[in-house]
C-alpha positions, -999 to +999 in steps of 0.1 A: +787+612-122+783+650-111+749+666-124+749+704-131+710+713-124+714+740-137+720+728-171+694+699-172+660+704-191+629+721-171+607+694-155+576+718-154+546+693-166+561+660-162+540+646-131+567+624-117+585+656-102+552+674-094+535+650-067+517+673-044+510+663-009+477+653-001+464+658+037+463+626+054+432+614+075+455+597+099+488+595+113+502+566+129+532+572+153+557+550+164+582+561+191+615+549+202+611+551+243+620+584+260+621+601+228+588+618+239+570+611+210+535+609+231+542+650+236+550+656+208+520+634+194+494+658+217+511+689+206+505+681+176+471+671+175+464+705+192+483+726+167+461+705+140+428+703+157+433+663+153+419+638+182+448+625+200+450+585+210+470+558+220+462+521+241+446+540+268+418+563+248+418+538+223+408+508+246+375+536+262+363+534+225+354+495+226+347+491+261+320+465+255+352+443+249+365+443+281+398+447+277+416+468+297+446+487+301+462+464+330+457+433+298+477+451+273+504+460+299+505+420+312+508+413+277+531+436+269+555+427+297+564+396+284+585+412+254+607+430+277+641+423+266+632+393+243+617+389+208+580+373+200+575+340+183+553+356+157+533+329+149+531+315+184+521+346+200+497+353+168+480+322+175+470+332+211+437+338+220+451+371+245+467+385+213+438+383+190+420+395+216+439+428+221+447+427+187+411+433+178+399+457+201+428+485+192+418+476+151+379+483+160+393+514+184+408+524+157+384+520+132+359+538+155+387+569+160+389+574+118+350+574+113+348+599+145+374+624+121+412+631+116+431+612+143+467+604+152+473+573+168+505+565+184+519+528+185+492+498+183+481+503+147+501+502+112+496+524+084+486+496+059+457+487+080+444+521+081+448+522+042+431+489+042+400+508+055+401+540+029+418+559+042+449+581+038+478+575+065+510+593+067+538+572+092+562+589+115+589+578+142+606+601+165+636+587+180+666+601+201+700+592+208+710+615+242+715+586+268+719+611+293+686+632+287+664+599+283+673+588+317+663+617+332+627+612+313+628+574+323+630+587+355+598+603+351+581+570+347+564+559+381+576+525+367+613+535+367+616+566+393+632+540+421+661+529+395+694+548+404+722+538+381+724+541+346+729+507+337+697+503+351+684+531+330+694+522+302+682+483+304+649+501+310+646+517+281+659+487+263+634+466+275+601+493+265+619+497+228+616+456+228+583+459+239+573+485+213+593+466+183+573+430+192+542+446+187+552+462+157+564+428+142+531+409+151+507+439+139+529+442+106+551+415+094+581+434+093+610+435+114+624+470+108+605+494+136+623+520+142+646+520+110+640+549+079+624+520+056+592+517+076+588+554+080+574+581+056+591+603+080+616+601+107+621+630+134+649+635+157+638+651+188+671+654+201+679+677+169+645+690+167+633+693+204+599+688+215+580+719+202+595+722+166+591+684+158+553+689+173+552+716+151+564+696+115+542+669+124+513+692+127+522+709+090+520+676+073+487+667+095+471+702+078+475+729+108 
């Protein structure tokens, strides 16, 4: 049935329709592939005078562990174009020990100030340690314009068609959504339930969906 608001009773003083947003200490950013969402990540850390990181500068902030960035992306490879056994790959002694140098990382990152860290961590962990997290995914759907970025990719700049393109970015998105499932529990990276919010960079563009994460981030 069809509500006229402009008929219904004033809501002023009832707190369930007067939330007001509270500046988060950290924002965690998942990113479909080729949706540029490590730009618009540092664009927005700039705008908010946040510290930017993801597996690279998060693995120089435990480098008594040892575990470099040639580990995560042997690990990683395997999940190219397949899913995880969970429990299996949970159970390894590679993922734990991955697993726990991006968590101390990023521990390390929130105790240093306001941080945004794209991929490797989940907001309910960074709640688990006190602090308030806001999650965001930018995706895109232009095939056309994310096989020119693919391209971009020292990994990918020798693939020529588009079929090989496109497995390409299939196979990062699988990589990206396996460590998502083993870091979380859930199954749904990438889709509006996981998110708080969900940016479109093909609507958007680079700069202006920098510039609404940076808002919610305080800048």
């Amino acid at each position: 049935m069809a509500e006229d608001l402009r008929t219904m009773a004033s809501t002023d003083g009832i707190a369930e329709f007067e939330r007001t947003y509270e500046t988060p200490r950290c924002v965690v950013l998942d990113s479909a592939y080729c949706s540029m969402g490590r730009m618009v990540a540092l664009q927005a850390c700039k705008l908010a005078g946040w510290t930017y990181h993801d597996s690279v500068t998060l693995l120089e902030l435990v480098p008594e562990l040892g575990v470099t960035a040639e580990d995560v992306d042997a690990f990683d490879r395997q999940f190219s174009g397949c899913e995880p056994d969970v429990a299996a790959v949970r159970a390894s002694s590679e993922f734990q020990r991955i697993s726990q140098a991006f968590l101390l990382a990023t521990e390390r990152a929130l105790a240093d100030g306001p941080c945004l860290v794209h991929d490797r961590v989940t907001k309910p962990y960074v709640e688990g340690l006190g602090y308030r997290c806001v999650s965001a995914m930018t995706y895109a759907h232009d095939l056309p314009a994310m096989r020119v970025r693919a391209k971009f990719s020292p990994l990918y700049a020798s693939l020529e068609s588009d079929d090989q393109l496109d497995a390409a970015i299939r196979g990062e998105d699988s990589i990206r959504r396996a460590w998502h499932a083993l870091q979380s529990d859930s199954t749904f990276w990438g889709e509006p339930r996981t998110y708080d919010l969900m940016l479109n960079t093909d609507l958007l563009g680079r700069d202006l969906a920098a510039q609404l994460l940076a808002q919610l981030m305080g800048a």
